[in-house]
C-alpha positions in Angstrom: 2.7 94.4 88.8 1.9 93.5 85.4 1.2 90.0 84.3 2.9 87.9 82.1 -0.3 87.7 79.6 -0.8 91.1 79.6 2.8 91.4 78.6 1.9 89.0 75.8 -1.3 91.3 74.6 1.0 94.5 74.3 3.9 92.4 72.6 0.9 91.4 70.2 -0.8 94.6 69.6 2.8 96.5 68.6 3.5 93.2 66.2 -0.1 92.9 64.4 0.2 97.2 63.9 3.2 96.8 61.6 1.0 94.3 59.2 -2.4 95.9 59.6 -0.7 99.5 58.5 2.3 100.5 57.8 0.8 104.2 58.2 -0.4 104.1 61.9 2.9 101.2 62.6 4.6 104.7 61.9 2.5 107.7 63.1 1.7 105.9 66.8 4.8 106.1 68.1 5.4 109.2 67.7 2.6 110.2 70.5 3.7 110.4 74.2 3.7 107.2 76.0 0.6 108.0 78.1 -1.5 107.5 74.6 0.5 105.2 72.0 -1.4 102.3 73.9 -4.5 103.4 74.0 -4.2 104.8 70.6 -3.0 102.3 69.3 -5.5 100.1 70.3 -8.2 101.8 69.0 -6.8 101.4 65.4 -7.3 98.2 65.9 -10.7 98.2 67.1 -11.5 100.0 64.1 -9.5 98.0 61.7 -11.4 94.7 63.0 -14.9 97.5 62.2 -13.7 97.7 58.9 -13.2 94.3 58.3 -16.2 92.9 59.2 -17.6 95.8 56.9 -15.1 94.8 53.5 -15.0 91.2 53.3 -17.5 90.6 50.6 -18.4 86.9 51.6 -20.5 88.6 54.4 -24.4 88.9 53.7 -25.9 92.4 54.4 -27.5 90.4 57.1 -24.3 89.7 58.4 -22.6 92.6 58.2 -24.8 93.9 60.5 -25.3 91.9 63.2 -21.6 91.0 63.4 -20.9 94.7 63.8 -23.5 95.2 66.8 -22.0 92.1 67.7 -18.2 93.6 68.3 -20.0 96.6 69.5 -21.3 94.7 71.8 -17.7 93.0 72.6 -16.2 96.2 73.4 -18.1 97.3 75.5 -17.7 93.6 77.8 -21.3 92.6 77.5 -20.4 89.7 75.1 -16.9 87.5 75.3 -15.0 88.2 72.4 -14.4 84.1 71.9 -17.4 84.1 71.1 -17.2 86.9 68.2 -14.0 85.1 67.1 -15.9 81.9 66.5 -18.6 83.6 65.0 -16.6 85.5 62.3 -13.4 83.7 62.2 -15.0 81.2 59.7 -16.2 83.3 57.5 -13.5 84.9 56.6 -12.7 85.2 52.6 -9.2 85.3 51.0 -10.5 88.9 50.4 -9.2 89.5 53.7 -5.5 89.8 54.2 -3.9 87.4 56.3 -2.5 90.0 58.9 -6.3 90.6 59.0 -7.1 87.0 59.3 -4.7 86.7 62.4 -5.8 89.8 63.9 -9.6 88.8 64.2 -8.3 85.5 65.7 -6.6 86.9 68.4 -9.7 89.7 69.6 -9.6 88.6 73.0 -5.7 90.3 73.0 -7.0 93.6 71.8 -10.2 93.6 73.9 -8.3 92.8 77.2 -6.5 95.8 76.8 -9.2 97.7 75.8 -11.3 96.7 79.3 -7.6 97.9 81.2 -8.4 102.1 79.6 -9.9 104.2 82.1 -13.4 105.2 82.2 -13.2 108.1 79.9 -10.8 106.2 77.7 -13.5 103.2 77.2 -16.2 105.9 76.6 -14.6 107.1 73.5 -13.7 103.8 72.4 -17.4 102.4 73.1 -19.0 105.3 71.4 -16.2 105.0 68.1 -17.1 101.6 67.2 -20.9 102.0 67.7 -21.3 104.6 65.2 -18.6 103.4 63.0 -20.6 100.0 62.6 -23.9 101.1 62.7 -22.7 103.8 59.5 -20.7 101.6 57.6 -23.6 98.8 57.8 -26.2 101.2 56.6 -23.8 102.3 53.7 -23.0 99.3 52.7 -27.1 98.6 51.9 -26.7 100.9 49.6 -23.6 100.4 48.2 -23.2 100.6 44.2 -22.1 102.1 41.1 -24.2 104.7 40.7 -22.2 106.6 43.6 -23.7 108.9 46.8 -26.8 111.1 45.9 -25.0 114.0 47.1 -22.3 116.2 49.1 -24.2 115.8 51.7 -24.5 112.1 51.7 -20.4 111.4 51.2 -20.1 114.1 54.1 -22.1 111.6 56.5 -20.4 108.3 55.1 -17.1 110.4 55.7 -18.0 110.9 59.5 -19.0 107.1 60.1 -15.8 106.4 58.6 -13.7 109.0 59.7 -14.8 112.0 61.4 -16.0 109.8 64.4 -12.3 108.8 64.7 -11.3 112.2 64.6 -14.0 113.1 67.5 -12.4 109.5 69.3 -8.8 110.6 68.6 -9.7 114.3 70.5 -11.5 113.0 73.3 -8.4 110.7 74.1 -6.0 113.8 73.7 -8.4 115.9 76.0 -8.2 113.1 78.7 -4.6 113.1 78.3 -4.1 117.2 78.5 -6.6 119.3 80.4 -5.0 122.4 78.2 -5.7 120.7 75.3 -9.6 120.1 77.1 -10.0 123.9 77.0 -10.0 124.1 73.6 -12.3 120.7 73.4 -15.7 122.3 71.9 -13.8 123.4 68.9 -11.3 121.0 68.5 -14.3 118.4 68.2 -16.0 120.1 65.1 -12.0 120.5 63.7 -11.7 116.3 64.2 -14.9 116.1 62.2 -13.5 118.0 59.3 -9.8 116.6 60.1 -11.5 112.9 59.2 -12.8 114.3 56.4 -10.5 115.7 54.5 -8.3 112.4 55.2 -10.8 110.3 54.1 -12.1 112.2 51.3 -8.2 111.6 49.3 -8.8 107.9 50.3 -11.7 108.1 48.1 -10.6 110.0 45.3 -7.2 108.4 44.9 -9.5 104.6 45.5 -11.8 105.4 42.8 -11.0 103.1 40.4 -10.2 100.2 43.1 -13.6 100.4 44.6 -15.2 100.6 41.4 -13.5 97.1 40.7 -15.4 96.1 43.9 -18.8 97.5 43.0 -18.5 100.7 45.1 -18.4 103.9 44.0 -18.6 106.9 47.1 -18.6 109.8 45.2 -21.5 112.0 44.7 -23.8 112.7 41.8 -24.6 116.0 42.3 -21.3 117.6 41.7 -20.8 115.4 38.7 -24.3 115.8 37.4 -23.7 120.0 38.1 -20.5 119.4 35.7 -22.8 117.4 32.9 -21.2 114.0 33.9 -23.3 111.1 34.8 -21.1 108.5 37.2 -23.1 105.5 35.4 -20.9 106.5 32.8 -17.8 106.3 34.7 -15.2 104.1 32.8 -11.5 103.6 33.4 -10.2 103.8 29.5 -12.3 106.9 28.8 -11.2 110.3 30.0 -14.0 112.9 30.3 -13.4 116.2 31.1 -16.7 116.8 32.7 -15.8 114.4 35.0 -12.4 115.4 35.5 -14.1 119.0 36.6 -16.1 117.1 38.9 -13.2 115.4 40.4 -11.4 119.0 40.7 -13.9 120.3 42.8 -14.5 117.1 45.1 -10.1 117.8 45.3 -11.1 121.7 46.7 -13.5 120.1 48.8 -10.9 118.1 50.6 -8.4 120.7 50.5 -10.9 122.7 52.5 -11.1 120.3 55.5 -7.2 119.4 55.3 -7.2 123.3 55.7 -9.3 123.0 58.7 -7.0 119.7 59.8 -4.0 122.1 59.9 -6.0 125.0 62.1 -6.8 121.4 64.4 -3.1 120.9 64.8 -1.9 124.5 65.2 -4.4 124.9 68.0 -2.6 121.7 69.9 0.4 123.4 72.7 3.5 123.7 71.0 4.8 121.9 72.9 3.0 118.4 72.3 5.4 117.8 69.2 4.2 114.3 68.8 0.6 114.7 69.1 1.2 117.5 66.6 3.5 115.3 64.2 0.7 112.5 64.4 -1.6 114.5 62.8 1.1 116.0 60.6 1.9 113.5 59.0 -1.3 112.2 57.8 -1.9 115.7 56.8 0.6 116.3 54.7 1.0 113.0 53.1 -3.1 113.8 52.1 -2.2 117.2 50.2 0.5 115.5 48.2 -1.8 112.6 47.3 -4.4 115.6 46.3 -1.7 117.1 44.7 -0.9 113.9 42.3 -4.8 113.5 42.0 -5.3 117.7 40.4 -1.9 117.3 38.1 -3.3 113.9 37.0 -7.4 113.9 36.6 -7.5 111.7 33.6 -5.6 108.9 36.1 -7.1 104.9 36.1 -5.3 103.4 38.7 -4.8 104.6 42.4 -1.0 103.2 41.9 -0.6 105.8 39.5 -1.4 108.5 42.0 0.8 107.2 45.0 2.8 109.3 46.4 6.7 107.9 46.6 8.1 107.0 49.9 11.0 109.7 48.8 8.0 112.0 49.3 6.7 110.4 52.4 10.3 111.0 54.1 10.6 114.6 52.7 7.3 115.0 54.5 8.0 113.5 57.9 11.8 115.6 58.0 10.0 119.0 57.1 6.9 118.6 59.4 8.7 117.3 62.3 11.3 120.2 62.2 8.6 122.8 62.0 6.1 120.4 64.3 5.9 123.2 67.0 5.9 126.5 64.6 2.7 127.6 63.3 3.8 130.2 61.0 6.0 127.5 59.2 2.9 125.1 59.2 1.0 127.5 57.8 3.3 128.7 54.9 4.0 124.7 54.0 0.6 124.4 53.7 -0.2 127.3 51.3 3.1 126.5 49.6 2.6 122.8 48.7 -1.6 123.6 48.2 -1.6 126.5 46.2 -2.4 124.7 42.5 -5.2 122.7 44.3 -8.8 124.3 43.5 -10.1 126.5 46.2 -14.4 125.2 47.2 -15.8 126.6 50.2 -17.0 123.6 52.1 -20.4 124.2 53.9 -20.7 124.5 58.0 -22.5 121.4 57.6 -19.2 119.3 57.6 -17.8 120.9 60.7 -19.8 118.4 62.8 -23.5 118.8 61.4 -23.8 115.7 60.8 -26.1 113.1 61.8 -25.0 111.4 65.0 -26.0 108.1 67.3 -25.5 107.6 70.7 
């Protein structure tokens, strides 16, 4: 019999989605009941990661032991009370307010985090752990002068990303023992999946993180195109740089590539877990599309993709969710003016891990 608070913690997890992201308030859903809770929870845990990580009124110092801290918290050997009074107060206007009241009420999230099976907890555990640990290390070195090179924004991509990606496929192996056949692939696929999602995050946040004092692009593909990112300047378009940018867009058309061989290799049949990862993946090539026609852009609103676009893409990929012929052809279809880089092994899962 369930309990009336637990009641209450699901009831608050399904309300605080819908103002944490609109994105995952959409996509979760659409998964089979067995994971939308689990799932969904894990966003979470990973949202309250990433807060801890963005708020800039936290210290390096901070930063740090607050996220070994959560760690910590998810995995029950500290109370999460005790994080909440910990962080809670520390808190900037930086951080939105759905934010605010989502860090508040931890104890609601982590209580149904402790309910997930063993294997369940594992994945969520081992997601946070390395999420934190990354993003803390990152943000030591954290400036202008962007990532020393491909390699480097490949690792910051897995902390941030990929690791979700192996998360998100351990979940879905639990949940579908055919799906667990495929598991050793599948797992170097999530890496690249993350990857590719997170590297049109970065592109299309250029200018927004520069605002912020971040920049997470890497110096050697610039520097190869004879443009320094010390230089890098919103009023001044520079075509060395916009060939830089063009290559770093083939880059992450190569792993969304890889993202749609992830989703094709899901059974047919599993038409939510395939229109989960869908989505995201077509909403990224239209963002990368907007990014290629638009290189000289200085605003990430100017390369937002419409929510006209954002329907178009939910209506064609859930009709052909099941068909990977039609996947396939959408996918060379809507990608074929994006540059074509062959990404390196090294980003299908060579990269550094902790455990």
């Amino acid at each position: 019999m369930t309990s009336l608070s637990s009641i209450e913690d699901e009831k608050y997890q399904d309300f605080i989605l819908q103002g944490v992201s609109r994105t995952f308030a959409l996509t979760i859903p659409q998964l089979p009941e067995a994971l939308r809770r689990v799932i969904g929870n894990a966003y979470l845990l990973c949202r309250i990661t990433d807060t801890i990580e963005d708020d800039n009124a936290l210290d390096i110092a901070q930063t740090r032991q607050l996220s070994e801290m959560f760690s910590e918290v998810v995995s029950g050997n500290i109370a999460a009370q005790e994080f909440v009074d910990t962080l809670y107060p520390l808190l900037s206007d930086h951080t939105i307010p759905a934010e605010h009241d989502l860090i508040k009420n931890t104890p609601a999230v982590i209580r149904i985090t402790h309910s997930f099976n063993t294997t369940q907890r594992r994945a969520l555990e081992r997601c946070v752990r390395i999420m934190g640990h990354g993003m803390a290390d990152y943000q030591e070195t954290e400036s202008l002068e962007g990532l020393e090179d491909l390699p480097a924004m490949n690792q910051y991509c897995y902390y941030v990303a990929g690791v979700v990606g192996e998360m998100l496929t351990e979940l879905f192996c639990d949940y579908s023992p055919e799906i667990n056949q495929n598991k050793t692939i599948l797992m170097k696929l999530a890496v690249s999946f993350g990857q590719g999602l997170q590297m049109t995050n970065i592109l299309k946040d250029i200018w927004d993180d520069k605002e912020r004092g971040a920049c997470w692009l890497p110096q050697d593909i610039f520097l190869k195109n004879g443009f320094n990112l010390k230089d890098l300047q919103p009023d001044h378009a520079d075509k060395c740089f916009q060939a830089g940018l063009g290559e770093l867009v083939g880059v992450a058309k190569g792993h969304l590539q890889n993202a749609l061989t992830y989703t094709c290799m899901l059974p047919a049949q599993e038409k939510g877990i395939r229109k989960f990862c869908l989505w995201a993946l077509g909403m990224a090539v239209l963002t990368l599309n907007k990014i290629n026609r638009h290189r000289d852009f200085n605003a990430g609103s100017q390369v937002k993709i419409k929510r006209s676009s954002v329907k178009a893409t939910v209506i064609t990929t859930s009709f052909f969710a099941s068909q990977n012929w039609a996947l396939n052809l959408l996918f060379k279809t809507t990608s074929k003016n994006l540059p074509d880089v062959e990404i390196s092994k090294q980003s299908l899962g060579g990269c550094p891990r902790i455990e």
